[in-house]
BAFI-500911 format. One record per residue (C-alpha): residue number from 0; residue in three letters; x, z, y. Coordinates in Angstrom, 1 decimal. Layout:
BEGIN
{NUM, ALA, {X, Z, Y}}
...
END
This chain:
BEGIN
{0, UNK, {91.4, -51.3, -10.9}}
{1, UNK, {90.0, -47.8, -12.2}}
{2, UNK, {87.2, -46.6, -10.2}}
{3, UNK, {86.0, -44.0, -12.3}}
{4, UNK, {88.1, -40.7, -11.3}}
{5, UNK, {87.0, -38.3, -14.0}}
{6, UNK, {84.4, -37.9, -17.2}}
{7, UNK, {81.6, -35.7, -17.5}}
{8, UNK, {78.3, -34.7, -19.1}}
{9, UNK, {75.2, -36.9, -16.9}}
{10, UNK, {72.3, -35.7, -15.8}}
{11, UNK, {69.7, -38.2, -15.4}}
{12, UNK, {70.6, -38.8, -11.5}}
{13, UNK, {74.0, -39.9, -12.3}}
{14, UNK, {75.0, -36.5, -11.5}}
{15, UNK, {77.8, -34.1, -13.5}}
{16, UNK, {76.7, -31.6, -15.4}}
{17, UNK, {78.6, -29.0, -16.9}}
{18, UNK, {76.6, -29.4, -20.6}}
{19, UNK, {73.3, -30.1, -21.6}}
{20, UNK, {71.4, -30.0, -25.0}}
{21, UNK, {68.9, -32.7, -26.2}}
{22, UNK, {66.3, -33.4, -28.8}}
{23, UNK, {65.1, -36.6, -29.4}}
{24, UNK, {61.6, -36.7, -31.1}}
{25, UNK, {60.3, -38.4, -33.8}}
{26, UNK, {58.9, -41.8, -33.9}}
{27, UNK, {54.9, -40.8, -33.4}}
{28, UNK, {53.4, -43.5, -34.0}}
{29, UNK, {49.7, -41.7, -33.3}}
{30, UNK, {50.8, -40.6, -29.9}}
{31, UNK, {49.0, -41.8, -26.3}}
{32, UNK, {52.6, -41.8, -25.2}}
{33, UNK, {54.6, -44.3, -25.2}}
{34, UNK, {58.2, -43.4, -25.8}}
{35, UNK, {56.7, -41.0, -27.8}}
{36, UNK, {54.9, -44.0, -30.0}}
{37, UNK, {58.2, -46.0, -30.1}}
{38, UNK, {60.5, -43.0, -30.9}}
{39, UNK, {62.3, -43.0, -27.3}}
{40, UNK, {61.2, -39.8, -26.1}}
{41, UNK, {63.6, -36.8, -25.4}}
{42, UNK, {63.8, -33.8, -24.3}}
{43, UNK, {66.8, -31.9, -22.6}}
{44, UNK, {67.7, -28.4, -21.2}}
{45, UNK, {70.5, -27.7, -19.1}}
{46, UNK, {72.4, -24.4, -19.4}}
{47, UNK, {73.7, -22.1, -17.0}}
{48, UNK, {76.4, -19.5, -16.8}}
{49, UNK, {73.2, -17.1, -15.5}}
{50, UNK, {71.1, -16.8, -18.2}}
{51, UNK, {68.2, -16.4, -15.7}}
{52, UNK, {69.0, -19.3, -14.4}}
{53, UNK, {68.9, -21.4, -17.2}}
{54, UNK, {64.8, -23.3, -18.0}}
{55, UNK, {62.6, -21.4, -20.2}}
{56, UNK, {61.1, -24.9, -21.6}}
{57, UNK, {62.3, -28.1, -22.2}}
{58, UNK, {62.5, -31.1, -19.8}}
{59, UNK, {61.0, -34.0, -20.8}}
{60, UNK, {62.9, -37.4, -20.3}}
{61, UNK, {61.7, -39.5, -17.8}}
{62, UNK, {63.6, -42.4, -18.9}}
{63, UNK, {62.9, -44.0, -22.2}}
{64, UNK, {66.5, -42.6, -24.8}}
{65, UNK, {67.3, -46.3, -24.8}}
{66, UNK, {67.5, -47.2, -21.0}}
{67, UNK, {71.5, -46.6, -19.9}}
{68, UNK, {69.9, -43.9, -17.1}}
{69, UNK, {69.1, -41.0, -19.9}}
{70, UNK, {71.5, -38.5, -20.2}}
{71, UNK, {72.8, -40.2, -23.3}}
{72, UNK, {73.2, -43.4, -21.4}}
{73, UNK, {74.4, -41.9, -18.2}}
{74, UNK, {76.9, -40.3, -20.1}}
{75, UNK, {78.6, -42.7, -22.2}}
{76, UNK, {78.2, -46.0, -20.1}}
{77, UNK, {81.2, -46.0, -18.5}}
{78, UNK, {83.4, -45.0, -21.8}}
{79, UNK, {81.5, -48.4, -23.9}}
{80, UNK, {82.9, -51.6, -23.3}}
{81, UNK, {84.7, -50.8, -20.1}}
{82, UNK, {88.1, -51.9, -18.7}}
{83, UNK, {89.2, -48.9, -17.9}}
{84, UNK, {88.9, -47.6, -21.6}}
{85, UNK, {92.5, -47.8, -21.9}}
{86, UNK, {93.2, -45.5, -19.4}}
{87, UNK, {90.8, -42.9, -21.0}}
{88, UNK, {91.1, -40.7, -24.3}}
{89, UNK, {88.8, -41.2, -26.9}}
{90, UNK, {88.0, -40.3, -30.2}}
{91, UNK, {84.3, -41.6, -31.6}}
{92, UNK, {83.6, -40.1, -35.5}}
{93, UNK, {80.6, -41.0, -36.9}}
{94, UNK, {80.1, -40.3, -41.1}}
{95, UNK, {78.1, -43.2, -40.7}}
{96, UNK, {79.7, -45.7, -38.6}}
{97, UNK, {78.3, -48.2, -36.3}}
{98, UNK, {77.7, -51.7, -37.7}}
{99, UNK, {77.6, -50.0, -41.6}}
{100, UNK, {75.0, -48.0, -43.9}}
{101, UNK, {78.1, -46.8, -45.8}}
{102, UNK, {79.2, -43.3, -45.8}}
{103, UNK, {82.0, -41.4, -45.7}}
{104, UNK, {84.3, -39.4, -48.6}}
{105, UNK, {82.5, -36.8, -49.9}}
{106, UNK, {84.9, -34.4, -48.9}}
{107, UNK, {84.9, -36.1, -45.3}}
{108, UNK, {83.3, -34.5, -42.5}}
{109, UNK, {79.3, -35.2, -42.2}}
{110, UNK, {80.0, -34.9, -38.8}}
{111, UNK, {79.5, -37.1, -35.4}}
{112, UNK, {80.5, -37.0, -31.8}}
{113, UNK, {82.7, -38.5, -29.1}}
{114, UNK, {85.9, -36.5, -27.6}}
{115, UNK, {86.6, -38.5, -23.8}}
{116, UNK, {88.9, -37.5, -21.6}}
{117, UNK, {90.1, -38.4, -18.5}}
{118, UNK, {91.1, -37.5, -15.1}}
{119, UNK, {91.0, -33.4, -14.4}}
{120, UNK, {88.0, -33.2, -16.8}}
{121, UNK, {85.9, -35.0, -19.7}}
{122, UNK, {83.5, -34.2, -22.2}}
{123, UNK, {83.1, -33.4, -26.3}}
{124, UNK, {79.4, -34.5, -27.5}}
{125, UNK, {78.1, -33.4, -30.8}}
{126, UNK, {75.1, -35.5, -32.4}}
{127, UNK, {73.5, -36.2, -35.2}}
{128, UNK, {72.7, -39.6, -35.0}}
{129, UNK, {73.7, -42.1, -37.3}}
{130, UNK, {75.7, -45.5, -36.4}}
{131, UNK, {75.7, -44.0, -32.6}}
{132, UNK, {77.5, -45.8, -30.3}}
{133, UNK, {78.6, -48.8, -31.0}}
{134, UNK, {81.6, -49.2, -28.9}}
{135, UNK, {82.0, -52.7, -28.5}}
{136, UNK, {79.0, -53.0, -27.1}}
{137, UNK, {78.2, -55.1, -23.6}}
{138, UNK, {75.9, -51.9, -22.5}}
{139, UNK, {74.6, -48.7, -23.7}}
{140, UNK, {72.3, -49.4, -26.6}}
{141, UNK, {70.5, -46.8, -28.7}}
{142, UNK, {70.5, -48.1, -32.6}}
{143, UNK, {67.1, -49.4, -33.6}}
{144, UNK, {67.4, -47.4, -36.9}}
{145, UNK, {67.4, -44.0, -36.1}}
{146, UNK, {64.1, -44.5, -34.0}}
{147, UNK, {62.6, -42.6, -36.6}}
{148, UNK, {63.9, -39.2, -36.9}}
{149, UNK, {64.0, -36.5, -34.8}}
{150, UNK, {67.7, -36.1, -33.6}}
{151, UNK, {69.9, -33.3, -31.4}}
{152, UNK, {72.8, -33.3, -29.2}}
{153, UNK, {74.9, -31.3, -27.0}}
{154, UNK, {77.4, -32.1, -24.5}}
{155, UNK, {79.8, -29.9, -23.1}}
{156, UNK, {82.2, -30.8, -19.9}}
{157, UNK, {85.8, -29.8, -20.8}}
{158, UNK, {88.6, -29.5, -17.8}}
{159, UNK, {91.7, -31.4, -19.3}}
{160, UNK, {94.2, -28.6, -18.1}}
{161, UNK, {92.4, -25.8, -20.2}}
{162, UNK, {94.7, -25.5, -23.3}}
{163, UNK, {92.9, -23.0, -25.4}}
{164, UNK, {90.0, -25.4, -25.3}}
{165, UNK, {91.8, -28.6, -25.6}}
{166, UNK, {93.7, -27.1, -28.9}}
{167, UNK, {90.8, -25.5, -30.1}}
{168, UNK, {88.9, -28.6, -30.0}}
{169, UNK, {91.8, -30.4, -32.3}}
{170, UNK, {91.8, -27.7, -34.6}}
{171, UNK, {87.6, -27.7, -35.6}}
{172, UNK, {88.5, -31.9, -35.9}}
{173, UNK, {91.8, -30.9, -37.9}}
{174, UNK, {89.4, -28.5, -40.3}}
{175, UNK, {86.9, -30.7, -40.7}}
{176, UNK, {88.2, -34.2, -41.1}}
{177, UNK, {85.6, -36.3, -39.1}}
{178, UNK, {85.2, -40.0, -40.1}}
{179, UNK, {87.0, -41.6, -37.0}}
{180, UNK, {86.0, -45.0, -36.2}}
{181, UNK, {87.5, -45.6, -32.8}}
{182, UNK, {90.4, -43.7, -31.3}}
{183, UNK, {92.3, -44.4, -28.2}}
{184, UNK, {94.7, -41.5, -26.8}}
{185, UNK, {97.4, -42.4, -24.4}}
{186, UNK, {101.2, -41.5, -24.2}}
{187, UNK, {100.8, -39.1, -21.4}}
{188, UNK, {97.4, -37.5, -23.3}}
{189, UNK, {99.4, -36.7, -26.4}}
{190, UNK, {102.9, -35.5, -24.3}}
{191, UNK, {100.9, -32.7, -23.3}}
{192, UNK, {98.9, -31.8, -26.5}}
{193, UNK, {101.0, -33.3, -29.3}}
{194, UNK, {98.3, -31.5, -31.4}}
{195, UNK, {96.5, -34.7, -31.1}}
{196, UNK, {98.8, -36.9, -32.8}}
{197, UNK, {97.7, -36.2, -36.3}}
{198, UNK, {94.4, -38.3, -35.5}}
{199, UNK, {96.6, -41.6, -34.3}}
{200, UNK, {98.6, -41.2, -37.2}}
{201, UNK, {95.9, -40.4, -39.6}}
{202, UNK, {98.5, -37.7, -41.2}}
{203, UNK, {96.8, -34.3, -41.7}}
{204, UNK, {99.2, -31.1, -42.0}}
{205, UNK, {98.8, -29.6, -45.6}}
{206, UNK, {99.7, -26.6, -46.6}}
{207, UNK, {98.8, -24.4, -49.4}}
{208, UNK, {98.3, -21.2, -46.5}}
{209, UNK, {95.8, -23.2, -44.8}}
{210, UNK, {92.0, -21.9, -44.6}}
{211, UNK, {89.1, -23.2, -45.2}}
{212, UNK, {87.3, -22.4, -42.3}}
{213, UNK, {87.6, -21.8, -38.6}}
{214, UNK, {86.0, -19.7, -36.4}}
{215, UNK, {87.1, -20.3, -32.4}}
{216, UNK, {86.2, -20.0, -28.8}}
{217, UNK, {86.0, -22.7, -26.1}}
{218, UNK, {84.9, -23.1, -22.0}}
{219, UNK, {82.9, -25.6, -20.1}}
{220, UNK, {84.7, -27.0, -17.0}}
{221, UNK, {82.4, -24.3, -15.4}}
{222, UNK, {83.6, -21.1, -17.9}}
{223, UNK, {80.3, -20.8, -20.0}}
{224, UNK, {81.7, -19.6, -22.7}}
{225, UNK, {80.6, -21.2, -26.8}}
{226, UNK, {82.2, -20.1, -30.2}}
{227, UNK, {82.7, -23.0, -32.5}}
{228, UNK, {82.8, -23.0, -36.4}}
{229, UNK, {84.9, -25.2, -38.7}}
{230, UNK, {84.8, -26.0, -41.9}}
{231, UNK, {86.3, -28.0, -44.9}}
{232, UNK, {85.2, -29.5, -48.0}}
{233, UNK, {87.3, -25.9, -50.1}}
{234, UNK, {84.9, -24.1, -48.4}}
{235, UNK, {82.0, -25.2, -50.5}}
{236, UNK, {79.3, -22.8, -49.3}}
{237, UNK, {76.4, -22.9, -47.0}}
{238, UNK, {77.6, -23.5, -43.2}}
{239, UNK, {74.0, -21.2, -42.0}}
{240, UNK, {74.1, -18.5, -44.1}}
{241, UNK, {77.9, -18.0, -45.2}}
{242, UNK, {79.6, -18.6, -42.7}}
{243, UNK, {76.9, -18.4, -39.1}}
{244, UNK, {75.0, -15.3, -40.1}}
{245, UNK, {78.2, -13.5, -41.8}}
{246, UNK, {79.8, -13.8, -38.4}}
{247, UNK, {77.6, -12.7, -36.0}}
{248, UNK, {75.7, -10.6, -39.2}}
{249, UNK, {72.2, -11.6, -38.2}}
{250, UNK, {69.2, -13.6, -40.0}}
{251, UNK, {68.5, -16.9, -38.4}}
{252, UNK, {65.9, -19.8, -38.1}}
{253, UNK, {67.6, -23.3, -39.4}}
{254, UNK, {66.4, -27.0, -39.1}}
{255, UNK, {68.2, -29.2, -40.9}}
{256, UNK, {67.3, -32.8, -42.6}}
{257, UNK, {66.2, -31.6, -46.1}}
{258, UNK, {65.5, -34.9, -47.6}}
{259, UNK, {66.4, -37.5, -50.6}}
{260, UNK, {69.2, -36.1, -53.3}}
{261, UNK, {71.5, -33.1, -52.6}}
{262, UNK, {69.6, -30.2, -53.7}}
{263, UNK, {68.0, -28.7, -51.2}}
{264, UNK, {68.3, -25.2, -50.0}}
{265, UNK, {65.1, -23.3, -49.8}}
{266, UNK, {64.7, -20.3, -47.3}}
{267, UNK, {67.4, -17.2, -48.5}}
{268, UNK, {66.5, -14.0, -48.9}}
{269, UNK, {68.9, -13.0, -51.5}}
{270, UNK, {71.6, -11.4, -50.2}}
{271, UNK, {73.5, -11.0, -46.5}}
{272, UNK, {71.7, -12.0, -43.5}}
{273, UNK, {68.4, -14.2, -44.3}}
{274, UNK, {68.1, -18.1, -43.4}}
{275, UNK, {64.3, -19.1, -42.5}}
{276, UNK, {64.2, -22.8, -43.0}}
{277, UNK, {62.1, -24.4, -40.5}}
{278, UNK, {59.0, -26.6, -41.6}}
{279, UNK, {57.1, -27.7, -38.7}}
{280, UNK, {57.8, -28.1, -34.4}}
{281, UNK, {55.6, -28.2, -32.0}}
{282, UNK, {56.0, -29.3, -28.3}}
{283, UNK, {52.8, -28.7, -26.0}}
{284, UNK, {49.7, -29.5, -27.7}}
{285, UNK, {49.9, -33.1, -28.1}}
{286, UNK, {53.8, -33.4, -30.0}}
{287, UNK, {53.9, -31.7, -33.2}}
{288, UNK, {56.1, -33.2, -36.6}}
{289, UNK, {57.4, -32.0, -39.9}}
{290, UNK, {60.9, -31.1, -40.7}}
{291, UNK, {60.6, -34.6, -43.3}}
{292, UNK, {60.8, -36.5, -39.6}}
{293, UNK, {63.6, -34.4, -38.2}}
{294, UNK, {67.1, -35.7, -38.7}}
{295, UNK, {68.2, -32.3, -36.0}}
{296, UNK, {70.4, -29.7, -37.0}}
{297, UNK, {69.9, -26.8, -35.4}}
{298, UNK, {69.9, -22.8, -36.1}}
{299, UNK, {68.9, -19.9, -33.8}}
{300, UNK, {69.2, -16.0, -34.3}}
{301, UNK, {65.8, -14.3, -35.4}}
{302, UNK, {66.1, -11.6, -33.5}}
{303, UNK, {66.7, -12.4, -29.4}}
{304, UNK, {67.0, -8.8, -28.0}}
{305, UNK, {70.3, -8.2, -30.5}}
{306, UNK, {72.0, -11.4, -29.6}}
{307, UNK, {70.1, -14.6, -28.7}}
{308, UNK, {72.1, -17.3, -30.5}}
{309, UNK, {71.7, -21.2, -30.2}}
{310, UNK, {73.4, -23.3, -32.6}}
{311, UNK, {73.7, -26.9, -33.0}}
{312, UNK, {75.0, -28.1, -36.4}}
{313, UNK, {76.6, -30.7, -38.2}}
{314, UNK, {75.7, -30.2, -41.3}}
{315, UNK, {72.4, -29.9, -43.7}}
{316, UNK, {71.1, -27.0, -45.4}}
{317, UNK, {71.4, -29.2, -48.9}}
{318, UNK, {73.6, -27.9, -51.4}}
{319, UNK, {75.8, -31.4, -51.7}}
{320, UNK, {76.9, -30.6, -47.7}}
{321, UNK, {78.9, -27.6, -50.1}}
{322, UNK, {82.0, -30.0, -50.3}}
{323, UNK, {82.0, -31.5, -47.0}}
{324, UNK, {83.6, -30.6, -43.8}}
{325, UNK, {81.5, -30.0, -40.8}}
{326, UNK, {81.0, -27.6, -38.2}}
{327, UNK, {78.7, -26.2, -34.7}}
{328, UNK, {78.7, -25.0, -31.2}}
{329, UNK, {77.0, -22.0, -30.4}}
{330, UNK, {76.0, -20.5, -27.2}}
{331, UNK, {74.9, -16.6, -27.1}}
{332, UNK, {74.5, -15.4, -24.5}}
{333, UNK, {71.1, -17.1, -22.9}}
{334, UNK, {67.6, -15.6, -24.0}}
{335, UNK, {65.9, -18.3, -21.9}}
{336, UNK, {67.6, -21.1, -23.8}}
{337, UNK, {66.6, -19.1, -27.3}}
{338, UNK, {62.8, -19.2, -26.0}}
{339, UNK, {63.4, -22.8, -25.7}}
{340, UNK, {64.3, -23.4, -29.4}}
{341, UNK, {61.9, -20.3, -30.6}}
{342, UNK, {59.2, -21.5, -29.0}}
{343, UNK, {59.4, -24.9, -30.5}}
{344, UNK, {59.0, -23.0, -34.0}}
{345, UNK, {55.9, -24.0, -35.5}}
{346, UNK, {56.1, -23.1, -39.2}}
{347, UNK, {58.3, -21.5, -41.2}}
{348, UNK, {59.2, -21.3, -45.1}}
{349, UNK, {59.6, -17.5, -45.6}}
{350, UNK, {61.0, -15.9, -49.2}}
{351, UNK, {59.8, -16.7, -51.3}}
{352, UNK, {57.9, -20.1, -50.9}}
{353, UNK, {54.6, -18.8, -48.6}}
{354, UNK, {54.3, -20.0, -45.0}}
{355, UNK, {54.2, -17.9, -41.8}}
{356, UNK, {53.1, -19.3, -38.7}}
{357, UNK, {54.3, -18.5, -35.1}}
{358, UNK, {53.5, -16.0, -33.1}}
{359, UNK, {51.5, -14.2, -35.9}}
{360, UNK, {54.1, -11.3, -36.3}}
{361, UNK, {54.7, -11.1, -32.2}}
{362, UNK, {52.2, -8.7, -32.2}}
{363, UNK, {54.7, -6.2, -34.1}}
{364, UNK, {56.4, -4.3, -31.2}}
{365, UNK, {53.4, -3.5, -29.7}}
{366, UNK, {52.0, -1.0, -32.1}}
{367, UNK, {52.2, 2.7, -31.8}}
{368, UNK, {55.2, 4.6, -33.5}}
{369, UNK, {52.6, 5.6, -36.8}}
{370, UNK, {52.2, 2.2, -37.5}}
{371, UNK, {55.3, 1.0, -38.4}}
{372, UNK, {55.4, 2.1, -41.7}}
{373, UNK, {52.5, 0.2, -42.7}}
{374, UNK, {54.0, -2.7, -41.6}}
{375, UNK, {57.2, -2.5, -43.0}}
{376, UNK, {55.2, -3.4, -46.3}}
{377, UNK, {53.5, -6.0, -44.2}}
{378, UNK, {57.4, -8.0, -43.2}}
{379, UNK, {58.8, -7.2, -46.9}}
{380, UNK, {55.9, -9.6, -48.2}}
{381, UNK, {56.5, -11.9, -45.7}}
{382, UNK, {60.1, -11.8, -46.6}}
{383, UNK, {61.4, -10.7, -43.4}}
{384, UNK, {63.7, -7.5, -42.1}}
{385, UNK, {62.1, -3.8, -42.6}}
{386, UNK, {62.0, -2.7, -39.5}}
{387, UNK, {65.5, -0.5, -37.4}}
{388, UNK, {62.9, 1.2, -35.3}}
{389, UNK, {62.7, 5.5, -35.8}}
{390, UNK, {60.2, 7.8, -36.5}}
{391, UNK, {60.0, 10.6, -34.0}}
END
């Protein structure tokens, strides 16, 4: 008997939410906190249609990442070894599957999330954890492997009967050709978007015309609005920089896992819109960690009173993610949610190599008109933006 009349994103009541966006932190093993000690700690902010309405600082999980009530857990229980799975649609893609340390094609997407559907509404959940979820699973289980790292995740309620999202959706996994490791879609799911079918059949349209990229808008269940990008191994170029910052033509922040082989890609100040790889985060006094122990993928606009962008991101700023598919979700229009991820910002590598460290250039706007020349010279050595601002 199904009991279970819709999916959702989960709050950590058991209650819907339209989306939310997570970060697990690092295992620390020098904290006085526990989940913070044992790398179960998490925080979470929910957005809001009103940007006012939306926290200016992140929520701290009260339940450890591993017990089946965080917002992870709340959220996936009841798609994981369930009996009603084959009433529900589902597509899990991991580039490194549960139960495996192997990877994906090199072309293939470095990619991960679920796509559940089922009822009027279900959800699409981007991570960037490795071997997560194991579907066969009695219970929701976080993998004892990627304890470590710092991780992100954002999940977005979708309403079934919205067709620009639902297509949308197939096309970024079309672009990117995700690693799918467990699919089940039924007859009457694919009836009404036959645009699915490709990912049953494992037969991808090709054509010659096709592009290599994506750029495409889709609604929560509750209209707040995210443009996502897409992208395939032809692409072969930096997801921040050439294909983020061209679009909304803005320099951003970017943390990305910049470890082990790949050729890493240092802060960019050469040309276009400048990418500030981030070095260090800091939460409160007592939680700070180096990018080394941060698996997230993340990328925000410098500049919030232009545009305050939030981006979460498959893919690494590593010059071997070239050739591989991948994509984000980004949210623009919430200055609170920015503050969230700005203020999180502890160190910076600026162009070239020398370190800034946050806030010492908040001071900035506050000087008199006759000042800003001066500092001009002051941001060109620290590898950042002359200034727009006029002289009377």
């Amino acid at each position: 008997m199904i009991t279970i009349h819709t999916l959702s994103c989960m709050n950590e009541k058991g209650h819907p939410v339209d989306s939310f966006i997570g970060y697990k932190v690092p295992k620390l093993e020098k904290s006085n906190d526990s989940l913070v000690r044992n790398g179960l700690q998490y925080l979470y902010v929910i957005p809001s249609s009103s940007s006012s309405s939306t926290s200016r600082s992140w929520t701290f999980g009260q339940r450890s990442l591993n017990d089946s009530r965080s917002i992870l857990g709340a959220t996936l229980k009841s798609i994981l070894k369930n009996e009603n799975n084959k009433h529900y649609n589902l597509i899990f893609y991991n580039d490194q599957k549960p139960s495996t340390r192997t990877r994906s094609s090199s072309t293939g997407a470095h990619a991960k999330g679920i796509l559940a559907m089922y009822g009027k509404t279900g959800f699409w959940l981007l991570h960037s954890i490795p071997q997560f979820p194991i579907v066969s699973d009695e219970s929701y289980e976080y993998p004892k492997r990627s304890l470590n790292n710092g991780q992100s995740f954002i999940c977005i309620t979708i309403s079934i009967d919205d067709r620009q999202t639902m297509e949308n959706v197939a096309k970024h996994l079309s672009m990117m050709r995700p690693n799918i490791y467990s699919i089940n879609l039924t007859k009457n799911f694919l009836r009404k978007y036959p645009i699915y079918e490709e990912f049953v059949d494992k037969k991808r349209h090709k054509s010659n015309r096709r592009p290599n990229q994506l750029i495409q808008t889709i609604s929560s269940a509750n209209h707040l609005s995210f443009t996502i990008f897409s992208k395939n191994h032809k692409f072969n170029h930096d997801i921040y920089a050439d294909l983020i910052a061209q679009h909304y033509q803005d320099d951003f922040f970017a943390q990305s896992w910049r470890n082990g082989a790949g050729e890493v890609l240092p802060s960019d100040c050469t040309y276009g819109y400048k990418i500030f790889n981030v070095n260090s985060i800091k939460i409160r006094d007592s939680i700070q960690w180096p990018y080394r122990e941060d698996h997230a993928k993340w990328t925000i606009s410098v500049d919030h009173k232009r545009r305050p962008i939030v981006c979460l991101v498959d893919l690494n700023r590593m010059r071997s993610q070239f050739s591989r598919g991948g994509g984000a979700i980004c949210l623009e229009s919430s200055a609170n949610l920015w503050n969230v991820f700005k203020s999180s910002i502890y160190d910076i590598e600026s162009c070239p190599a020398n370190k800034v460290r946050f806030p010492s250039l908040d001071w900035l706007s506050s000087l008199p008109q006759r000042a800003w020349r001066k500092i001009d010279d002051v941001k060109q050595k620290c590898g950042l933006k002359k200034s727009k601002k006029k002289e009377k």
